[in-house]
C-alpha positions as CSV (number, residue, x, y, z in Angstrom):
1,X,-20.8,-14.1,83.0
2,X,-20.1,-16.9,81.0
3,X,-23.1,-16.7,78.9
4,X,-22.2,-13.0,78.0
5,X,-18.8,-13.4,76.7
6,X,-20.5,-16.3,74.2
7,X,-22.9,-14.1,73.0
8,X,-20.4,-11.4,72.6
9,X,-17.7,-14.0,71.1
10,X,-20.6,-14.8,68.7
11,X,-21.2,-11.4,67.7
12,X,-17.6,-11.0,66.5
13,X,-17.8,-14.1,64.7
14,X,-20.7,-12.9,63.0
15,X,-19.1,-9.6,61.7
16,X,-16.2,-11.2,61.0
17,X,-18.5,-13.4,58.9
18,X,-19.9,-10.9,57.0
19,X,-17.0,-8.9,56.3
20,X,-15.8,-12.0,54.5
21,X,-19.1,-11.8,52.5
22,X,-18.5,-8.1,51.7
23,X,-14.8,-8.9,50.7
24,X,-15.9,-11.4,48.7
25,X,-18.8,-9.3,47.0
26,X,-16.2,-6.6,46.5
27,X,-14.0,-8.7,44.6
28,X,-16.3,-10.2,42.5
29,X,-17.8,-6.9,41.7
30,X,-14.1,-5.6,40.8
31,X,-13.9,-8.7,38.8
32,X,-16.8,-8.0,36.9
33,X,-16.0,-4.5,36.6
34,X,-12.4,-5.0,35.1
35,X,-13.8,-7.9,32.8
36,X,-16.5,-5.1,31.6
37,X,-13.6,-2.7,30.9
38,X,-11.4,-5.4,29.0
39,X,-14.2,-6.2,26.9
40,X,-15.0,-2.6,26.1
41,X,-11.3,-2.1,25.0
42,X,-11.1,-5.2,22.8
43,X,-14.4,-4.1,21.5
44,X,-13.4,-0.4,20.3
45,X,-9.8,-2.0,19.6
46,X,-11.3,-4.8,17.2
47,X,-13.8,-1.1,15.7
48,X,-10.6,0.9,15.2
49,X,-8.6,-2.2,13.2
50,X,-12.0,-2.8,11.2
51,X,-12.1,1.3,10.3
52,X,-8.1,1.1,9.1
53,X,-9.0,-2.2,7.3
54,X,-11.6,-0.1,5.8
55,X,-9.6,2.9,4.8
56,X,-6.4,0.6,3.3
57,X,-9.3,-1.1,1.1
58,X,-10.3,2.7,-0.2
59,X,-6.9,4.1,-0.2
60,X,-5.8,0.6,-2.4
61,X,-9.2,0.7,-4.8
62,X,-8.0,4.5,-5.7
63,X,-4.5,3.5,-6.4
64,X,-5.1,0.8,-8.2
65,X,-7.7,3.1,-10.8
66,X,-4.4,5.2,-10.5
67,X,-2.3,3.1,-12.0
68,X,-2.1,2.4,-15.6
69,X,-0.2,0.2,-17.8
70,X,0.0,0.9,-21.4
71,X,0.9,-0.6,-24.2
72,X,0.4,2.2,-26.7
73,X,1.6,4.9,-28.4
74,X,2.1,7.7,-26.4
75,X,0.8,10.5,-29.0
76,X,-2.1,8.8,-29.6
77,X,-3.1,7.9,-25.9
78,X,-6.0,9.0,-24.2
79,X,-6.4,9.2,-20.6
80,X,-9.9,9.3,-19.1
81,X,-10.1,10.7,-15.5
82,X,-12.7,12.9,-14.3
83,X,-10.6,14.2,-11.1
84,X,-7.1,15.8,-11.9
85,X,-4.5,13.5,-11.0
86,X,-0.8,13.6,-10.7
87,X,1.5,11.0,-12.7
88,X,4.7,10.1,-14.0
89,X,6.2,8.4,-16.9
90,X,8.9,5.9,-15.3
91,X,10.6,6.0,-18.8
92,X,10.9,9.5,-19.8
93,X,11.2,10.3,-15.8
94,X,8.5,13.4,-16.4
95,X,5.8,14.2,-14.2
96,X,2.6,16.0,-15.6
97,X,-1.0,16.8,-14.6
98,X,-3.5,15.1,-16.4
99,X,-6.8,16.0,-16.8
100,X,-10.0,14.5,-18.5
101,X,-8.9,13.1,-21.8
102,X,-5.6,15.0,-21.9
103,X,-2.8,13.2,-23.8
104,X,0.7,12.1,-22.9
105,X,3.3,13.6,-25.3
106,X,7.1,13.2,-25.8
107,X,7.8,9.9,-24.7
108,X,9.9,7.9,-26.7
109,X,8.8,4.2,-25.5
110,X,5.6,2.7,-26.7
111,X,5.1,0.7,-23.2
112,X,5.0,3.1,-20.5
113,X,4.0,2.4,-16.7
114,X,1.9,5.5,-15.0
115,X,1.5,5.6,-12.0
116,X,0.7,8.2,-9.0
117,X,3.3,10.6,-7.6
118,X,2.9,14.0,-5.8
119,X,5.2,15.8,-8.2
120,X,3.3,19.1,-9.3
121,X,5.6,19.4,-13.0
122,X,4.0,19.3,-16.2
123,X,4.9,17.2,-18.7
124,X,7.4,18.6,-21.3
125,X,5.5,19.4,-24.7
């Protein structure tokens, strides 16, 4: 009698044993897993900030071949775009469409600042 409730007592011990192991497996598995998934979302985080970067750099490299400040005449200069683009004069206030080699008329100042704006007005001739 005696000898069976040992072996028996033993035989818990054992499962209880190897539950342990399997909880323990478990939880490093879930471990791993969530460590996977963190590093997955830093990774396509860190992608998506790199792809903005990107698009600032473009969006600032066509502003800036927007922008144009002159220190001439305005009946005598020339812009030189090959995309239509849309500017305004900050001292005559005007907005107009400009096209390849189109000039700027009827502005008083001989130092103008162009720059780009989504007004669709012509300048006044």
């Amino acid at each position: 009698m005696n000898k069976k409730k040992k072996e028996v007592k033993k035989k818990k011990k054992k499962k209880t044993k190897n539950n342990k192991k399997k909880k323990r497996r478990r939880r490093r598995e879930k471990k791993k897993k969530k460590k996977k998934r963190r590093r997955e979302e830093e990774e396509e985080e860190e992608e998506e900030e790199e792809e903005e970067e990107e698009e600032e750099e473009i969006m600032q490299q066509q502003t800036n071949t927007i922008t144009i400040l002159s220190i001439q005449r305005c009946q005598i200069h020339f812009f030189l775009y090959t995309n239509v683009v849309k500017m305004k004069c900050f001292v005559c206030t005007n907005s107009m469409t400009l096209y390849t080699d189109m000039k700027h008329r009827d502005c008083a100042s001989q130092m103008f600042l162009m720059s780009y704006t989504p007004n669709n007005t012509k300048h006044s001739s």
